[in-house]
C-alpha positions in Angstrom: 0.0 0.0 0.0 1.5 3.5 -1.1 1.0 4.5 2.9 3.3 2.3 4.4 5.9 3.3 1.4 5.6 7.0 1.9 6.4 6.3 5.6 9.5 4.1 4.5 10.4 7.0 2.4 9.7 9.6 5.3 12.1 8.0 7.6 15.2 9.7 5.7 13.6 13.0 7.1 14.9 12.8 10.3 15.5 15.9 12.4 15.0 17.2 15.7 12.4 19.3 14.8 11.2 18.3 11.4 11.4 14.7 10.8 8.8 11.6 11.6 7.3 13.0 15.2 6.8 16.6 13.4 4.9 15.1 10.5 2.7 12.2 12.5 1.6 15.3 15.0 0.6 18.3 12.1 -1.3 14.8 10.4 -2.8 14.2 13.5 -3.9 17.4 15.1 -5.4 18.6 11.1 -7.9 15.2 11.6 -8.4 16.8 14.8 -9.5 20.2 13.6 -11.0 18.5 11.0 -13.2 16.6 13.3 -14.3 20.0 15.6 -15.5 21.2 12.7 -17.3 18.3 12.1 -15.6 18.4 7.9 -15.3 15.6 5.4 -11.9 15.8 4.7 -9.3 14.6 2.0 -7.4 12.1 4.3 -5.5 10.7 1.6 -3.8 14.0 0.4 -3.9 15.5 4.0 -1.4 12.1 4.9 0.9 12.4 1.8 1.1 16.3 2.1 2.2 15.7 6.0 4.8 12.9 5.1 6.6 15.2 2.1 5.6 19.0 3.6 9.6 19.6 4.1 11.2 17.4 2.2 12.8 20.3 0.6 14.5 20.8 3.6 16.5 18.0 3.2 19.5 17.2 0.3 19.0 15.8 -2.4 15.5 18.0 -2.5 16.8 21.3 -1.1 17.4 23.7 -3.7 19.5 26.7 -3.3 17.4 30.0 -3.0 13.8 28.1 -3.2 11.7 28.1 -0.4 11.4 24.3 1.4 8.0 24.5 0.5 8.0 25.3 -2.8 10.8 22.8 -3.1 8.8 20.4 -1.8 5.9 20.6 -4.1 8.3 20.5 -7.0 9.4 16.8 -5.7 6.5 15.4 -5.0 4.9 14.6 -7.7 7.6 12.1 -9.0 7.8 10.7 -5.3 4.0 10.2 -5.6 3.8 8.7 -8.8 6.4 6.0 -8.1 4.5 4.6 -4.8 1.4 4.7 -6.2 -0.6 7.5 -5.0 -3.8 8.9 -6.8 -2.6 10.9 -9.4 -5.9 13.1 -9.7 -5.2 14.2 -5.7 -1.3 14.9 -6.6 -2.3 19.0 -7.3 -4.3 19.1 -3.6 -1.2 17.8 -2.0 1.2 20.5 -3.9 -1.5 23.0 -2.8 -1.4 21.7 1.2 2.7 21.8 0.9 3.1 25.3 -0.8 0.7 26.9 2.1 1.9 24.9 5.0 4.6 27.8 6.1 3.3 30.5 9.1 4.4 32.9 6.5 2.2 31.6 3.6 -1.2 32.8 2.7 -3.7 30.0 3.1 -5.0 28.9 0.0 -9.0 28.0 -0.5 -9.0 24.9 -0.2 -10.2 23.3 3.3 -7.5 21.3 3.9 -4.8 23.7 3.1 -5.9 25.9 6.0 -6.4 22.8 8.0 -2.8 21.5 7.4 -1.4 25.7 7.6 -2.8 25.6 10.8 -1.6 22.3 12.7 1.7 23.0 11.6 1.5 26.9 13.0 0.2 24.8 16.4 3.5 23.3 16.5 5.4 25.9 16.7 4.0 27.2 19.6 3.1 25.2 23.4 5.7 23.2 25.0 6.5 21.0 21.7 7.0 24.9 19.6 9.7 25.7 22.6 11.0 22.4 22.6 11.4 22.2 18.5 13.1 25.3 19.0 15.5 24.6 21.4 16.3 21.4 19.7 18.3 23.1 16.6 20.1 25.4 18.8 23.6 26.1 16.6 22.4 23.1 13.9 19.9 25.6 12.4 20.4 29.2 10.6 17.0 29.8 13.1 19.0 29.3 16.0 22.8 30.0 15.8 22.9 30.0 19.5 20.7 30.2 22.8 20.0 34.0 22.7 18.7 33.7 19.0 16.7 30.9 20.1 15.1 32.4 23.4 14.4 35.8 20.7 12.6 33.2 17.9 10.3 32.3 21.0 9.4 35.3 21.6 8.6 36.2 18.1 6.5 33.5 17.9 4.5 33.9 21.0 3.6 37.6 19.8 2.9 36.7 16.5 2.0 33.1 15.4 -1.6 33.2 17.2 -2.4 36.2 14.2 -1.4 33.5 12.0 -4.2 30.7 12.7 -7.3 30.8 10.7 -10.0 28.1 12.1 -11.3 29.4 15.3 -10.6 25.5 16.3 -6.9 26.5 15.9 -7.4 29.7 17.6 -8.8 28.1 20.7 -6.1 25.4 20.9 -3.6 28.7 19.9 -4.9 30.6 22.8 -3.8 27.3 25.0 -0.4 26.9 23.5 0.4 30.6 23.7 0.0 30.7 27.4 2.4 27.7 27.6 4.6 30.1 26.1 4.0 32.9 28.0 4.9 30.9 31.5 8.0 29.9 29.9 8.8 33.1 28.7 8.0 34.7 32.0 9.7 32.1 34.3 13.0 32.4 32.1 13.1 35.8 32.4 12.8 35.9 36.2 15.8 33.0 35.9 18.3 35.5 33.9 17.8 38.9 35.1 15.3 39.3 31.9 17.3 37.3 29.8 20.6 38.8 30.7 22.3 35.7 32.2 21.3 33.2 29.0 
């Protein structure tokens, strides 16, 4: 079955903070938005656009000066097409990758949004801190602790503008207050983030 192949072709993905764990939780909580808005969904191009959302993030699929997400939804046709996958669903999936970034402007299509907005969720809450933290001078995003600390707080002002479902909003509202203890506790820790 072309599922169990796309996950065998996943696994090369792995990374601290976008690998297998990333992908199996932005599948997840999108059936779960899904499902509070009680919407029949596209599962099939919801699981193949969460298994292949960054592979452009990764060689031989990175390409220098392209986005990871517009890299991705270059690959994935061919990737598609050689495990088997529907070809008439191959254009939602290139639509779910390209508009999957924070920084991306959801397209109309209901799983797009869906998908755009599990994978804003997990940037934020205890897993968006811990994501974070794990690249800390592996990542251009966080050279070092400071820039880290700094991409938190970016985040935490301005990632629950970003969400679109009120579903995502309300879980949002959760996973920015996580933030905001951490924030707040770490600051007390450092002298305001002095003593990083």
């Amino acid at each position: 079955m072309w599922k169990e192949k796309l996950i065998n072709f996943a696994k090369r993905f792995e990374h601290t903070a976008w690998g297998m764990s990333h992908f199996t939780r932005v599948y997840e909580l999108t059936l779960k938005l899904a499902d509070m808005r009680k919407l029949e969904i596209d599962q099939e191009s919801l699981f193949a656009a969460a298994y292949l959302h960054d592979m452009g993030a990764f060689d031989p699929y990175r390409k220098k000066d392209i986005d990871h997400a517009e890299a991705s939804a270059n690959s994935c046709e061919e990737v598609l097409k050689s495990l088997g996958f529907p070809p008439e669903k191959i254009d939602k999936v290139k639509d779910i990758i390209r508009t999957h970034m924070y920084y991306a402007e959801p397209s109309g299509q209901i799983e797009s949004v869906l998908f755009r907005d599990a994978d804003i969720l997990d940037f934020m809450g205890i897993i968006g801190i811990i994501r974070i933290l794990s690249i800390v001078g592996k990542d251009t995003w966080a050279p070092n602790l400071n820039s880290a600390i700094n991409l938190i707080r970016n985040f935490d002002k301005t990632l629950i503008h970003k969400l679109s479902s009120d579903q995502a909003k309300e879980i949002g509202v959760k996973r920015r207050g996580e933030m905001k203890a951490f924030l707040e506790n770490l600051s007390e820790q450092t002298n305001k983030f002095k003593l990083l």
